[in-house]
C-alpha angles and dihedrals in degrees: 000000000000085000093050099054089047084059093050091050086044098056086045095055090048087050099054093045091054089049086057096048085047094054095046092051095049084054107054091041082064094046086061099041093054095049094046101042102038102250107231111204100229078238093069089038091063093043098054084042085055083039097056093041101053091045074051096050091044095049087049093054092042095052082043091057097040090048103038125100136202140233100183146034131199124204113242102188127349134184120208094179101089134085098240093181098066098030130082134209135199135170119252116188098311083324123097114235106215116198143181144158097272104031144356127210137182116244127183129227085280094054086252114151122236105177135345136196128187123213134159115245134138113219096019104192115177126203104202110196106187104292093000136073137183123199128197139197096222114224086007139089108255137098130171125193118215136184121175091283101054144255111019100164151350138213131193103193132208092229141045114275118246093171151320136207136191140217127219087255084064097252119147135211132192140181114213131191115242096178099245098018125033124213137213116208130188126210139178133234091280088049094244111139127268099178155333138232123188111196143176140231089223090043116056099340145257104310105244108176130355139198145182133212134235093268100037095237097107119062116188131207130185111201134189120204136173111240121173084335096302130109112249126181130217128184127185146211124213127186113204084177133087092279091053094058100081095047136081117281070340094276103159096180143009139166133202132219117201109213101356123109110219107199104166133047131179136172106220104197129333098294093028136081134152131195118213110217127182091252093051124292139291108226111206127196120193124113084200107014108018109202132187113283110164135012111204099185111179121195093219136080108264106218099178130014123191136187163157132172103301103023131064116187132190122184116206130194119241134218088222119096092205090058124029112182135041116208122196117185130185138184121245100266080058095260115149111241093188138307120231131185109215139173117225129126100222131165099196121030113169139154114265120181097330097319135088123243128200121185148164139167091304111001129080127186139188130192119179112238084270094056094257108147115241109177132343116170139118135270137216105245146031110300123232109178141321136227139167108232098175150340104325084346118124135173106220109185122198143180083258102042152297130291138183112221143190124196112242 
């Protein structure tokens, strides 16, 4: 008996030392297994899950806003006080720049004022530039200099305005018309003068656009010239800045084009600029010396041309009755972004805030900066003009009024 309850002691014993063993070895087999294979607590799991599908559910609303299209739209506020046929109106950074022949004032998305000026001039025209703004009286004298505050400077010129144009520093260019010689003066944002250019109409030619970079350093001018009976181009280049000093009228570049009108110029950021010819357009990069990057020549007759600082856009007529316009677009290293063939009959198209709007009397049209439709549809009243102030927010002016609107 006695022998028999030592071997059960003894069994037991054994038993229990065999559990242990068992138990050491399961946990270093899950030591090893949570160093090799990156233990994640259930806790983290469920985070990066959260995580992943909320990166999911924000990719999904924002494909669903870029691809989605209106029927609608709803006025949100509207003024029919105002003489909207002698009055103008521009966007100016999310603001609305309204403007007359005897005053201009800064309104926000409800219509509400936030500063006013009065001056005098005749055929007032206005150049914004994000937060800055110039206005002319064209053929006239005046020019006034604006930020979003107000007033910052003031110029009375010698000569009659052709037309002036203003930078994102605030600095402001115009071409005036001197009879037999035109010049081109640059002024800064309190309207004192940086500097002057006298120019011919045999050398370099009759001034026919201008435009100013980022920085202000760089100053553009597109020319036409008769040479030999033929139309030649010439656009320059000036440098107001250090590397300019040591240079010609301080032209540090230009660049001639036998038999091509350039009508517009615009710098595009502080190293960009494109010329837009009447066979495509020639793209520049250079925050000194800008030099030729890219020739985008077209066999077609360009009827419209539109534009901001990433996108270039042509319009062409078509020989279809069922679509009569052609639209290439391209970014601003001259990549096509797409090309679409569409049928309305428009008067302005223009770029506003990354989209392209197209408008007549009684049509409006969007397209998202990939083409995508956004609205088309008719509206009751004479239209005005046509911007886009904010994200799905629009000023529609009418004969009747203005109103701010958003597609439904």
């Amino acid at each position: 008996m006695a022998n028999s309850f030592k071997e059960i002691k003894r069994k037991i014993r054994r038993r229990r030392l065999r559990i242990q063993r068992e138990k050491l070895a399961q946990a270093g087999n899950g030591k090893h297994k949570k160093s090799a294979g990156k233990y994640i607590p259930d806790t983290m799991r469920r985070g990066l899950m959260i995580a992943a599908a909320a990166v999911a559910l924000i990719f999904l609303v924002v494909l669903y806003i870029q691809k989605r299209s209106y029927h609608d739209y709803k006025i949100l506020k509207t003024s029919e006080q105002e003489d909207t046929v002698s009055t103008n109106y521009a966007e100016m950074d999310g603001k609305i720049l309204r403007y007359s022949h005897d005053g201009v004032s800064l309104v926000n998305k409800n219509l509400d004022t936030l500063w006013s000026e009065t001056y005098d001039m005749q055929t007032p025209m206005a150049d914004v530039c994000s937060g800055k703004a110039v206005i002319a009286d064209k053929d006239g004298t005046s020019i006034r200099i604006y930020d979003k505050n107000g007033l910052t400077g003031s110029v009375t010129t010698s000569y009659n305005i052709v037309k002036a144009k203003v930078s994102k520093s605030g600095l402001v260019a115009a071409i005036l018309d001197g009879g037999d010689d035109t010049w081109i003066n640059y002024y800064s944002t309190d309207g004192s003068l940086i500097a002057e250019n006298q120019t011919k109409i045999e050398d370099p030619g009759y001034p026919l656009d201008v435009s100013i970079s980022d920085d202000g350093i760089i100053m553009m001018v597109a020319y036409q010239y008769v040479d030999g009976g033929e139309t030649t181009s010439y656009v320059a280049f000036y440098n107001f800045g250090e590397v300019g000093q040591n240079d010609d009228d301080r032209i540090v570049s230009g660049f001639t084009y036998e038999g091509v009108v350039v009508p517009q110029i615009q710098c595009l950021s502080s190293h960009q600029a494109v010329a837009v010819r009447d066979d495509g357009f020639t793209l520049y990069k250079g925050r000194q010396i800008p030099k030729e990057s890219q020739t985008i020549k077209v066999d077609k007759e360009i009827v419209s041309t539109f534009y901001d600082d990433e996108t270039i856009g042509l319009v062409f007529k078509n020989d279809s009755k069922d679509k009569l316009y052609t639209m290439e677009v391209y970014s601003a290293s001259g990549k096509m972004k797409f090309k679409k063939e569409f049928n309305i009959p428009y008067s302005t198209i223009r770029m506003s805030d990354g989209n392209i709007l197209m408008f007549n009397s009684s049509q409006i049209c969007v397209l998202d900066g990939k083409g995508n439709e956004k609205y088309t549809g008719t509206v009751d009243g004479d239209i005005n003009d046509f911007f886009k102030i904010g994200w799905n927010r629009y000023l529609l002016v009418l004969d009747s009024g203005v109103n701010v609107i958003k597609f439904s």
